[in-house]
C-alpha positions in Angstrom: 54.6 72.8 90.5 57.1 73.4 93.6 55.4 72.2 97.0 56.3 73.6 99.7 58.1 71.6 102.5 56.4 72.2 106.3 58.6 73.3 108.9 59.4 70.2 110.4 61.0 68.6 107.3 63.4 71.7 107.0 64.1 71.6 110.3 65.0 68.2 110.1 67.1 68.6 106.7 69.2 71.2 108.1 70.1 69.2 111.0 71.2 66.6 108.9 73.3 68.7 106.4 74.5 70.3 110.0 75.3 66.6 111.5 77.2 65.4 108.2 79.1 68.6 107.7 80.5 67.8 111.5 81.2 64.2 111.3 83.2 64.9 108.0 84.9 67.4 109.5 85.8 65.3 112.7 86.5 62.4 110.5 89.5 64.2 108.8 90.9 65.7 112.1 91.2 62.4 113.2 92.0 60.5 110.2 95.3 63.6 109.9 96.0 63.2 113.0 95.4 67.0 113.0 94.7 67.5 116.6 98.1 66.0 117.3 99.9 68.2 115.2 97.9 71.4 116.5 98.7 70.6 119.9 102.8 70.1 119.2 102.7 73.4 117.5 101.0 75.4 120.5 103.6 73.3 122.7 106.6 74.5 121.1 105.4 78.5 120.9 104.3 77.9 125.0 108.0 76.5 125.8 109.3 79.1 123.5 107.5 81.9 125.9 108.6 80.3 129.4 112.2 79.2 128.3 112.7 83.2 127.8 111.7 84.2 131.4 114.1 84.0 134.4 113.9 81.4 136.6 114.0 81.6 140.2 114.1 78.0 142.4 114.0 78.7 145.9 113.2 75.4 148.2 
């Protein structure tokens, strides 16, 4: 026979599945170094934009 689990101990087991999904997934962004390499990326296409428009310097 299955029991059923109250409410409180699902609760509580989804936050945990919810709190070790995250801290994986935190651990390999910083273990890649992948919020470095996002933000170079997004760097590049920004200058790309603004290296394109006219400048005007006036002091």
């Amino acid at each position: 026979m299955k029991k059923n689990k109250c409410c409180v101990c699902k609760t509580a087991g989804l936050l945990l599945k919810i709190l070790g999904i995250a801290t994986g997934t935190l651990f390999v962004v910083y273990f890649l170094n992948l919020d470095q390499k996002v933000l170079s990326w997004c760097y590049k296409r920004v200058n790309e934009i603004f290296d394109r428009k006219p400048q005007d310097i006036k002091f």
